[in-house]
N, C-alpha and C positions, 0 to 999 in steps of 0.2 A: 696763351702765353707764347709770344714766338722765339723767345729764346729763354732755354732753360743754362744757370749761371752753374761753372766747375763743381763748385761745393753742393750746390742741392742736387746735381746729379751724382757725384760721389755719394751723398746720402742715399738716395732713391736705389743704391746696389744693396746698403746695406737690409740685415736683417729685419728690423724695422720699417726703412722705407719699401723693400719689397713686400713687407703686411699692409702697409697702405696702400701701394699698387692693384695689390689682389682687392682689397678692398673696392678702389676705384672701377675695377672691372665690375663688382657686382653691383655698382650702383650707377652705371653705364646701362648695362644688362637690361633693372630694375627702373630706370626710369625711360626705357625703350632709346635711348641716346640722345635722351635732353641735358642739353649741359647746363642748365639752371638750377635743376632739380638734382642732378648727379652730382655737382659743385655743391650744393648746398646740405648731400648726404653724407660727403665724403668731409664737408669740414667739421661736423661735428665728432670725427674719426681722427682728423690731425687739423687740426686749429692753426698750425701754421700757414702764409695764406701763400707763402711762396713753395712749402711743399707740398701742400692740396693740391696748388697748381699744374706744378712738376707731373705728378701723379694721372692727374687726370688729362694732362696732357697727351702723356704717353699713348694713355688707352686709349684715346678719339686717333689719333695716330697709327696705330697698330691696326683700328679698325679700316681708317684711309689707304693704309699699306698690304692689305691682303689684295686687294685688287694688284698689284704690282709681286710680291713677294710669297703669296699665298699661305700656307701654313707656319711658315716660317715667322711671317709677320707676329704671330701672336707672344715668342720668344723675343723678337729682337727689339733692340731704340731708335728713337728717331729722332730727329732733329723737323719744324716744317719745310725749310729749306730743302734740307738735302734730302728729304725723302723726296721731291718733287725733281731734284737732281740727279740722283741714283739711277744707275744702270737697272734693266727688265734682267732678272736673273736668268730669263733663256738666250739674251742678249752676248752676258758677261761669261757667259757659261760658255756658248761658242768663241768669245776670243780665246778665253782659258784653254780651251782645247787647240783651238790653233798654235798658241803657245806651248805647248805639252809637244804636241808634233812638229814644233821646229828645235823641241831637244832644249828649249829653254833651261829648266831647271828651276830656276830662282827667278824671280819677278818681284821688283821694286815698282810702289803704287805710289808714285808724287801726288799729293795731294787727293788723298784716299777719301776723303768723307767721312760716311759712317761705315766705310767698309763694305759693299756692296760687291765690291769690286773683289778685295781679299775676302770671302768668301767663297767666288765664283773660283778663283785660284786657289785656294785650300784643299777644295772640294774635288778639283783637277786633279793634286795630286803635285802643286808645283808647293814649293816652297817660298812663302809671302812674306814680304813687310811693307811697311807704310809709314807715309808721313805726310803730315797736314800742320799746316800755320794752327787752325781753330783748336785751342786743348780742348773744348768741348765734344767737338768730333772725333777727336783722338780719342779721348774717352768712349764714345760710344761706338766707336769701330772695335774699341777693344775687348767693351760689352758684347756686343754681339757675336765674336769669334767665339769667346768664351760660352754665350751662350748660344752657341748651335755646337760645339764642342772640337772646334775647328784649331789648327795651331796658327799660328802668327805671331811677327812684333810690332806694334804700333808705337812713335815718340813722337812727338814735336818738334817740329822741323821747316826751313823754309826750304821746300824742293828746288829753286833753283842754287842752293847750295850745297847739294848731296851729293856727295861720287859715286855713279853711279854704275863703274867699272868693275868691280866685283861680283853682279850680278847678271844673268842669263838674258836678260830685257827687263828696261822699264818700262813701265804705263804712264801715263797720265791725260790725264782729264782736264783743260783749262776752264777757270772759271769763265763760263761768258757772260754774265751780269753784273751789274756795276748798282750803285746807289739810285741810277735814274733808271733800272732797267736793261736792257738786254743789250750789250754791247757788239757791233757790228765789224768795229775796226781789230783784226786781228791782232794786231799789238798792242791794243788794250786791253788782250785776255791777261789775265794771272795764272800762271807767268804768260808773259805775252810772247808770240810769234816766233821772235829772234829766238827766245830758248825754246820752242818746240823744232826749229829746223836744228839747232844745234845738235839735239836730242834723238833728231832723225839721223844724224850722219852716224849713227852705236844701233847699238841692238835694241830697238822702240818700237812702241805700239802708242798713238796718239788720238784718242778722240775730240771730232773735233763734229759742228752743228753740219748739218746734213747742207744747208746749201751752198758750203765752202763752193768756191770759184774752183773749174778743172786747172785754170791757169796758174793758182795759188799753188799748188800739188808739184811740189819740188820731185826732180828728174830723178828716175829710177823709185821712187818713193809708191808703192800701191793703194789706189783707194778705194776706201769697200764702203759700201752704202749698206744697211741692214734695216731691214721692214720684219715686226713683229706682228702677225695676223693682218696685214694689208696695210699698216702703218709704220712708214721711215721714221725708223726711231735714230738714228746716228751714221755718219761716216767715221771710218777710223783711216789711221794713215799707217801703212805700216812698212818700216825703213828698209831700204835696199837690202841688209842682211837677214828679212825676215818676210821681204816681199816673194809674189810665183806670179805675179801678173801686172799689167798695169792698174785696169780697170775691174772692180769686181762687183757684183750684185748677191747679196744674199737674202735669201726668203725664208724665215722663220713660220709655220704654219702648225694648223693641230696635226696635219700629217709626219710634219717632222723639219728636215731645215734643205736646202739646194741651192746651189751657190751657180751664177752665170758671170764668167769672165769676159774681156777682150777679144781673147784668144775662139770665144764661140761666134763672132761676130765676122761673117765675110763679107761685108759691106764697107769694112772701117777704112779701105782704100780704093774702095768704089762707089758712085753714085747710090744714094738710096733709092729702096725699088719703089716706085709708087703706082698704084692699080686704082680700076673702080672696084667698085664695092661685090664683095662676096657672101657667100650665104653666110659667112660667120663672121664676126666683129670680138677682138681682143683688145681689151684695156690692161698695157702693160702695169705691174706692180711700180708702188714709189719707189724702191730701190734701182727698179732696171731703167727707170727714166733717167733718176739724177745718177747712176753712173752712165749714162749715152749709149745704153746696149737695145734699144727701141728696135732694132733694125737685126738684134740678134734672134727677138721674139719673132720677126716675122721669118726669119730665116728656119728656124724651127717648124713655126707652124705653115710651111710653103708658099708664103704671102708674102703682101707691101704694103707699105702705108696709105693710108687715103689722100694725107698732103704730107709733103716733104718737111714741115715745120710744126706738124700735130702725131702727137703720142697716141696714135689710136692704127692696130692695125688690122688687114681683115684678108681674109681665106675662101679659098671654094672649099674646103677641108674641113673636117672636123679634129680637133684635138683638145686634150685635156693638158696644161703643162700649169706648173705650182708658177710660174713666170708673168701668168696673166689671168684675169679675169673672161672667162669666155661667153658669148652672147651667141645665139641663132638668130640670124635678121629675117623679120617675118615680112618686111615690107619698107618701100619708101613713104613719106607721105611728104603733103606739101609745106614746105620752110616758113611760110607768112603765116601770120599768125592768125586771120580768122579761116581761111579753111581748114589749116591746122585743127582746131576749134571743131570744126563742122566734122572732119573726118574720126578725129577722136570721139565724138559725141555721135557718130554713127555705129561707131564699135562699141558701145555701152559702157566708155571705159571712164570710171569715176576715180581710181587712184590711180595715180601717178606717178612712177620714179624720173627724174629728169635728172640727165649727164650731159656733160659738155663740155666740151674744151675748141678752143681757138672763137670762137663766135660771143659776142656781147650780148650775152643772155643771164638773168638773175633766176634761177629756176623757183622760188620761193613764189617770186612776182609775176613771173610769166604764169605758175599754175596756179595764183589767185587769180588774175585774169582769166584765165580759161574756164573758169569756174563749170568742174565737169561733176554731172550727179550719176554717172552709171554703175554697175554692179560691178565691172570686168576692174583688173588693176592691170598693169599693162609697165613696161619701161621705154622711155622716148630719151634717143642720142640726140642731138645737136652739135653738129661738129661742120669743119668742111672738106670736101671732096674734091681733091683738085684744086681746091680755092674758091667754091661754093657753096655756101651754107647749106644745109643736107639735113632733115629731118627723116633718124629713122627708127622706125617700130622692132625692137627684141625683145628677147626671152631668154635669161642668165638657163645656162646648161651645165 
């Protein structure tokens, strides 16, 4: 069921529909998460087909949501949508904190969701409310404060009509999806564009999709790019009274989280540096590319780029930095593709990792082609150097 209606979620709190809920968990459990057989356990427990539903909704949901929310998932609600739309709570956790450290206070969430968001702010230690057009979302943002044990207000509301002056900063999230899909035209978000710059001139925090244009990025406004375990999960905009930089990059990792600015970047008014190839090769993270700081990584690790228009850069040095992917280059070998073939296939090397960027390569198809049977696994760059295609042999360190 992709949407669960006001009233059978109000039920589904009650005492009752939470006996069916527990129910539906054991018979998720119990038929290893077949939902034919789990549906068909659970309705002889509630016979109604749209609270069977509701039910066993939840729990294939909760189970989708541990990957994103981890223990928590198994307490909270969900919507299919908006669980696919919610914030990564290490994501929402660092804005929270950023917030908390600009003395916020209070934060207003325009169009909250299920709350993902007012959670992450609860748990901060700011003082949350929210507001969403969806009553069903409101409901289950409300749900789940309550059940993680969190304070909050959630009502129904259209945020581009809330004052939002009273409050220490607000958030929001525009919707970018539309009925046909994924909307591109900024002013087609809900609420569109106009009321996110408006939103910017006050005390705001605004997420918006990771490949927003630098030139969209109203003056004075900051933008931070954030990658969770190697993957750009969001840009956020945050307005001139709550900005420290222009550009930001943050890296969320299992070590912890490191943020690279503008301000580390001494190229931004100088040529980029660009070199041949050194013993070491770094693949800057998604975040440090799409905010433009490529040139701050090499600035760190002593290096330059291999071309002035490819995100790949490389060292006679060795370093470890949370900013990049690092590689030892064991070798060049030949760009064309049957000596490629021949030389690969003289190093016994039968698995393959293949990267690339700047060069017309499908790495799926190039190494069925190559079709290599040796013992050795190996990883082969494709990129260019200077502006010449460049096949080279590493080994991640």
């Amino acid at each position: 069921m992709e949407r669960v209606e006001a009233e059978t979620f109000a039920w589904l709190l009650t005492g009752a529909g939470q006996q069916v809920l527990d129910r539906a968990a054991h018979a998720w459990a119990d038929a290893d998460g077949d939902p034919v057989r789990s549906a068909a356990a659970i309705r002889r427990v509630e016979p109604d087909p749209e609270r069977s539903a509701a039910a066993l909704t939840q729990v294939q949901l909760r189970a989708r949501a541990v990957a994103k929310f981890g223990d928590d998932a198994v307490r909270m609600y969900f919507t299919p949508d908006a669980l696919e739309q919610a914030t990564r709570p290490r994501v929402a956790a660092h804005r929270a904190a950023r917030l908390v450290a600009a003395d916020a206070g209070t934060v207003l969430d325009l169009g909250c969701g299920i709350g993902g968001d007012l959670v992450a702010f609860a748990r901060a230690g700011l003082t949350a409310a929210g507001v969403d057009l969806d009553p069903v979302r409101v409901a289950v943002a409300r749900a789940n404060l309550e059940a993680l044990g969190l304070p909050g207000a959630v009502r129904v509301a259209d945020a581009t009509t809330v004052a939002v002056g009273g409050f220490g900063a607000a958030f929001a999230d525009p919707a970018r999806r539309g009925a046909r899909g994924r909307v591109f035209d900024a002013e087609g978000w809900t609420p569109p564009w106009s009321f996110v710059t408006g939103l910017l001139r006050g005390r705001a925090v605004v997420k918006v999709a990771p490949g927003i244009p630098h030139d969209l990025v109203p003056e004075g406004v900051e933008a931070e790019w954030v990658s969770e375990r190697g993957e750009v999960k969001e840009a956020a905009l945050w307005s001139p009274a709550l900005a420290t930089t222009a550009r930001r990059a943050t890296v969320i990792g299992v070590g912890g989280l490191a943020s690279m600015t503008s301000e580390d970047d001494p190229y931004a008014d100088r040529p980029r540096p660009v070199r041949g190839v050194g013993g070491f090769l770094y693949e800057p993270d998604g975040a440090v590319i799409r905010a433009g700081l490529v040139t701050a990584v090499a600035a760190g690790v002593d290096g330059g780029l291999l071309d002035e228009r490819i995100a790949y850069v490389t060292s006679d040095a060795s370093y470890r930095t949370p900013f990049a992917t690092s590689y030892q280059v064991l070798e060049e070998l030949p760009y064309r593709e049957k000596p490629l073939r021949a030389a690969l296939r003289a190093r016994g090397i039968g698995s393959l990792t293949i990267k690339k960027r700047g060069v017309d390569v499908v790495p799926d198809q190039l190494r069925k082609r190559l079709a290599l049977r040796g013992e050795e696994t190996a990883t082969l760059v494709l990129t260019r150097v200077e502006g010449h295609g460049t096949a080279l042999l590493v080994r991640p360190y």
